[in-house]
C-alpha positions in Angstrom: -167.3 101.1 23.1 -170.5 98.6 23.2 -170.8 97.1 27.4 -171.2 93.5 27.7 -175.3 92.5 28.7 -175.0 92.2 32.5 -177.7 89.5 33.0 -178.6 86.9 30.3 -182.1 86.1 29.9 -182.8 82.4 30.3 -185.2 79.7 30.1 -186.1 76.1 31.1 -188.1 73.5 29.5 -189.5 71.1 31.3 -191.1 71.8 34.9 -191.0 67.9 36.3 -188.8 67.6 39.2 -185.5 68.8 38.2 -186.9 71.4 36.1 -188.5 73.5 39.1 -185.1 72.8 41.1 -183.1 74.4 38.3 -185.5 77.7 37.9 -185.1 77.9 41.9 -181.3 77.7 41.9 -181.2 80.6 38.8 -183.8 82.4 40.3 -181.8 82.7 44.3 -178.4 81.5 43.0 -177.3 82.5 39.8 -177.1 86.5 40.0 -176.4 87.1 36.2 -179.2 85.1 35.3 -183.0 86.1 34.7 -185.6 83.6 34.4 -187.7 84.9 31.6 -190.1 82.2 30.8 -190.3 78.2 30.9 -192.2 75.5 29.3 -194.0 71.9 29.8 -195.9 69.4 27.3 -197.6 68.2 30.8 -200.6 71.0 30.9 -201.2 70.7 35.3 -197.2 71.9 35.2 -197.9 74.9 33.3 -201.0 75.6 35.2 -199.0 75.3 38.6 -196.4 77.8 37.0 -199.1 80.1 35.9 -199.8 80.2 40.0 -196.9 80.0 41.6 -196.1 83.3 43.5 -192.4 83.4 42.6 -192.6 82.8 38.9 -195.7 85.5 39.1 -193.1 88.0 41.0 -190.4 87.2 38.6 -192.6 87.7 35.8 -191.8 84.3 34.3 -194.2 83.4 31.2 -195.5 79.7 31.4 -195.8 78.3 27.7 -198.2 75.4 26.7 -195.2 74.2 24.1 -191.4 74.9 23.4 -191.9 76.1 20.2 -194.2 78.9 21.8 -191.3 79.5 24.5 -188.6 79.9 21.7 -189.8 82.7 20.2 -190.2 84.6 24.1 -189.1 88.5 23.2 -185.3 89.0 24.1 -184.5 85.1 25.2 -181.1 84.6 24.9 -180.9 80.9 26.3 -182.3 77.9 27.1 -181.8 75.1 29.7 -183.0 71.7 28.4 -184.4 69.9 31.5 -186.7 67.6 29.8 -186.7 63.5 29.5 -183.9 62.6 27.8 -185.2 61.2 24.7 -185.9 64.9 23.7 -182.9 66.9 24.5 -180.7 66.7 21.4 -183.8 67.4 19.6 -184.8 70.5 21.8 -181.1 71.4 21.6 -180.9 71.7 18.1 -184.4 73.6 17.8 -183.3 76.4 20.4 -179.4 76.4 18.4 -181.4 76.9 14.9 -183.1 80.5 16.7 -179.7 81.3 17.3 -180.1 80.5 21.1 -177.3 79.5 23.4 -178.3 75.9 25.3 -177.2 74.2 28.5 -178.5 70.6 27.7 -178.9 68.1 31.0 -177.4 64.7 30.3 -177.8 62.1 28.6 -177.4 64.2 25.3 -180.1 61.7 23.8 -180.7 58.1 23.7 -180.4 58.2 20.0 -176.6 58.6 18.8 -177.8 59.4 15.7 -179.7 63.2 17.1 -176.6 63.0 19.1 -174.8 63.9 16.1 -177.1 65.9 14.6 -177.2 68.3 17.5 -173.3 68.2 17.5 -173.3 69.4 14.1 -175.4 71.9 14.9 -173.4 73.7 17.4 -171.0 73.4 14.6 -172.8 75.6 12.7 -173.0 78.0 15.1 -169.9 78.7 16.5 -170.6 81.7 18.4 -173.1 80.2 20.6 -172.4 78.0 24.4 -174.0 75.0 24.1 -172.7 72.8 27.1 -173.8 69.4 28.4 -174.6 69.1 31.8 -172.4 66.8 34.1 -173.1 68.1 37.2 -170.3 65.8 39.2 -167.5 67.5 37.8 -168.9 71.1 39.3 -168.5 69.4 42.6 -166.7 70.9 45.1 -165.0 67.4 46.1 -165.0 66.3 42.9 -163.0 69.1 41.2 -160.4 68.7 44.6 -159.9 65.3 44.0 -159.4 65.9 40.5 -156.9 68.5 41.2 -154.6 65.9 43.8 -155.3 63.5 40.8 -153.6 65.7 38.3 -150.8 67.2 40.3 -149.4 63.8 40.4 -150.6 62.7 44.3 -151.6 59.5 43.0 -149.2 58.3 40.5 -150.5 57.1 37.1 -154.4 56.6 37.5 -155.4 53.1 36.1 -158.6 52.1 37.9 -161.5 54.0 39.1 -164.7 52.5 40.6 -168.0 54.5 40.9 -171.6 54.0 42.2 -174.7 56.0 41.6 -177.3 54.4 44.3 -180.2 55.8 44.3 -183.2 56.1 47.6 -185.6 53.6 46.7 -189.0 55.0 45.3 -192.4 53.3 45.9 -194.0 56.3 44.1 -194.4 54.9 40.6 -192.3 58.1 39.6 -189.2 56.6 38.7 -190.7 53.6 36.7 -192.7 55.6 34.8 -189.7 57.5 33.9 -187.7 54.2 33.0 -189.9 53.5 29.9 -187.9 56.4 28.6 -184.6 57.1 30.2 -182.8 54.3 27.7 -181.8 51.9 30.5 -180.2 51.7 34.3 -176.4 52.2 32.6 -177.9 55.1 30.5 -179.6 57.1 33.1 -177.5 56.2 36.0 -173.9 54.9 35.3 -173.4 57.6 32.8 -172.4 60.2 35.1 -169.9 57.7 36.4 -168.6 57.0 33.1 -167.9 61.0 32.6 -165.8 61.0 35.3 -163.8 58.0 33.8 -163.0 60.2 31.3 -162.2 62.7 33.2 -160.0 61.3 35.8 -158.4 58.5 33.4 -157.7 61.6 30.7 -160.3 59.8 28.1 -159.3 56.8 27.3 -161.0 54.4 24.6 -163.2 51.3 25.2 -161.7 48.3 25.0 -164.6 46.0 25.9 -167.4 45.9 28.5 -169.9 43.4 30.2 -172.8 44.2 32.1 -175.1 42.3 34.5 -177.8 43.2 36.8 -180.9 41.8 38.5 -184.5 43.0 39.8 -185.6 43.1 43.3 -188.1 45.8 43.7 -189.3 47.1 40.1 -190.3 43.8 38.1 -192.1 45.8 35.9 -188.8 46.9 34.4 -188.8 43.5 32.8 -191.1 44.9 30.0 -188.4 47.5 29.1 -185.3 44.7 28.9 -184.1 47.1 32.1 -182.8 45.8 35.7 -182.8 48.0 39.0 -179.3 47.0 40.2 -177.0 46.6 37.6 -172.9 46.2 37.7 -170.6 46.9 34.3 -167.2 46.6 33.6 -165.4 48.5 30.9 -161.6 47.5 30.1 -160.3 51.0 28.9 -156.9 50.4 25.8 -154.0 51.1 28.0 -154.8 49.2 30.7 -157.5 51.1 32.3 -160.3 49.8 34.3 -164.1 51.0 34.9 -165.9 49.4 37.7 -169.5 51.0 37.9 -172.3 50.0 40.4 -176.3 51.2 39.4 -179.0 51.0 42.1 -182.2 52.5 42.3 -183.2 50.2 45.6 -180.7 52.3 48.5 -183.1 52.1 51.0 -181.2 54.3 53.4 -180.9 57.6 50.8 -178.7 58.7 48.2 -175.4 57.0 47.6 -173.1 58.4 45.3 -169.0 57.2 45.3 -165.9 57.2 43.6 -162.6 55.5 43.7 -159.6 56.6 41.8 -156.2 54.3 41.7 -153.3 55.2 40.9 -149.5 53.3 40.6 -149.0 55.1 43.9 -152.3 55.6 46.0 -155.5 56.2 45.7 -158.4 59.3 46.2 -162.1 58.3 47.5 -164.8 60.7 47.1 -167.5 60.2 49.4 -167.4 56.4 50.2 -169.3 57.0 53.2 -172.3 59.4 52.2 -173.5 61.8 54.9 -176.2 64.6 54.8 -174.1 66.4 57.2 -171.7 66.5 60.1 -174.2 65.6 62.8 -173.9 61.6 64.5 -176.4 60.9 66.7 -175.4 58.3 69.6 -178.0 56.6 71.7 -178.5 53.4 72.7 -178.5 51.9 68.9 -175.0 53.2 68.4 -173.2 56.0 66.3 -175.3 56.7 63.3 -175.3 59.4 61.0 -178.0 60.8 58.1 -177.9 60.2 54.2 -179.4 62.6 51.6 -182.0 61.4 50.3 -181.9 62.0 46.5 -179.3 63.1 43.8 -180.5 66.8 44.0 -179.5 67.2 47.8 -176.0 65.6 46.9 -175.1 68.2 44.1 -177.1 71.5 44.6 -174.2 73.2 45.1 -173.0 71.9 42.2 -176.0 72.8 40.1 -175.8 76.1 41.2 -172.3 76.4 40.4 -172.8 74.5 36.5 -175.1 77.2 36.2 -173.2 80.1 37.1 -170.5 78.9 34.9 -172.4 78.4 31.8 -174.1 82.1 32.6 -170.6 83.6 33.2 -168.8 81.5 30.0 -172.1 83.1 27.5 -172.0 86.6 29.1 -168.1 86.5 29.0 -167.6 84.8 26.1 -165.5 82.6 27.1 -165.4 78.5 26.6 -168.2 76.8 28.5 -166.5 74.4 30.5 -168.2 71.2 29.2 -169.0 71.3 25.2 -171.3 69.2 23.8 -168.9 66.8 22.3 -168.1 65.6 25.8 -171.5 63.8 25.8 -170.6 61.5 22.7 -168.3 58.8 24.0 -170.3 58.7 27.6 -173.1 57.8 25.5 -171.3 55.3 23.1 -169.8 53.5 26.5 -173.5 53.6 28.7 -175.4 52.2 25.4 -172.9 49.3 24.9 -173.2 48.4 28.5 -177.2 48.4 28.2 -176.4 46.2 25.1 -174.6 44.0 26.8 -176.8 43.8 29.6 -180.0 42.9 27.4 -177.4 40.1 25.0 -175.3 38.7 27.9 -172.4 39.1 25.0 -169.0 41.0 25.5 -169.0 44.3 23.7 -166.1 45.3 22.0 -164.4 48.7 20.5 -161.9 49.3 18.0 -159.2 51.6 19.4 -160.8 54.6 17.5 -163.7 54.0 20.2 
């Protein structure tokens, strides 16, 4: 009787900022995982991972190209971790060598290579390919999600969620707008997955979007904002109320209200860094992470073990691809409508 593989081997494209976070948390967190080799179009990223003592101890390869990476000697899967205007084509390039593929959200800002990636997981039934929504591996997520479902609220019929992020003076994030597809697109779309979660995926009705520019006018070349708000009316009388900021200037400020016909459940609505308040004679005052990856490293690390566990198990990954369609549909109709000033609006089939 054959043994199931004890560790999978993995890599990660893309060694920007979230790439080197995700190859830390497999490397420390993920104990079923081995880091075999990563990849970067940028050629100072691969030099730094050719030199950095951790990848040299791990023996991780660094390759000059994906295309180089895929064909690493006994990889079994890939984490896409790349802008997002290459993941569904990177996804569908690692599914075609037979490769199983944890791809970071958005799926793409095409909906057209959304589909085409989606049919190629199709094909290939017997690999995981997961999108990454890293809220719902949230510890206080998934516990609000379970008083949600047991009934503690009622019917839910309204949820309203924020993704403010710490203002950056750095050039970093507006060099990454010009390819993120838009505030709503980058930002709300998280929000919107947990609409569909919480709300048990209802249909776009309609949406309208608004937003303004304060501290990144150069977003005005890309049609983008850096506050935005959008509404989506859901059919059956659901609401979406969703808040976009990339100005916080006190840290990272990620919330979410869920209503219901008899109460309500608030997840984070006051962000801390931890349980420490400081008094003195300002006040009580306490500290705010300062960026999405402080928020939700546990999370990471738990998305992670997950999608290791489901391909080693085989056993359903916990967020299929198709769940990235719809989020995409709703966040590109409210950068539409951002960018028209028009209503959007759905048939029921969404």
């Amino acid at each position: 009787m054959s043994s199931r593989p004890k560790v999978l081997n993995i890599a990660v494209v893309g060694l920007g900022r979230m790439g080197k976070r995700h190859v830390s948390t497999l490397l420390n967190r993920v104990p079923r995982a081995r880091v075999v080799a990563v990849s970067s179009s940028t050629p100072s990223e691969v030099e730094w991972a050719r030199k950095e003592p951790d990848y040299i101890d791990f023996g991780i390869t660094a390759y000059n190209t994906y295309e180089e990476m895929l064909e690493h000697p006994g990889l079994q899967a890939v984490w896409v971790s790349t802008s997002t205007d290459v993941h569904a084509i990177q996804t569908i390039q690692a599914v075609e060598k037979g490769l199983h593929v944890l791809c970071e959200k958005p799926l793409s800002t095409n909906l057209e290579e959304i589909d085409a990636a989606l049919e190629a997981a199709r094909k290939r039934p017997d690999l995981k390919v997961m999108a990454g929504f890293s809220r719902r591996f949230d510890t206080s997520y998934r516990d609000a999600y379970e008083k949600v479902k047991s009934g503690a609220i009622g019917e839910t019929y309204m949820i309203r969620s924020q993704t403010g992020d710490l203002l950056d003076d750095t050039g970093f994030f507006t060099a990454y707008a010009k390819r993120n597809g838009g505030i709503f697109v980058d930002c709300t779309i998280h929000d919107i997955d947990l609409t569909l979660w919480f709300l048990d995926n209802p249909k776009p009705k309609s949406c309208y979007a608004v937003g303004t520019l304060k501290h990144h006018p150069e977003l005005a070349e890309a049609n983008d904002v850096d506050n935005g708000v959008g509404v989506v009316e859901y059919y059956g009388g659901k609401i979406g109320y969703y808040l976009a900021s990339r100005t916080q200037a006190y840290g990272h400020d990620v919330s979410t209200e869920v209503t219901g016909t008899q109460g309500k459940v608030q997840i984070n609505l006051t962000p801390r860094a931890n349980n420490v308040v400081l008094g003195d004679k300002s006040g009580l005052r306490h500290e705010v992470q300062p960026d999405y990856w402080q928020r939700f490293e546990h999370a990471f690390a738990t998305e992670a073990t997950e999608f290791v566990n489901a391909v080693l198990n085989d056993t359903p990954v916990p967020l299929p691809l198709e769940s990235g369609r719809m989020v995409m549909v709703i966040a590109r109709a409210l950068q539409e409508s951002l960018q028209t000033g028009q209503t959007i609006r759905f048939e029921e089939s969404g």
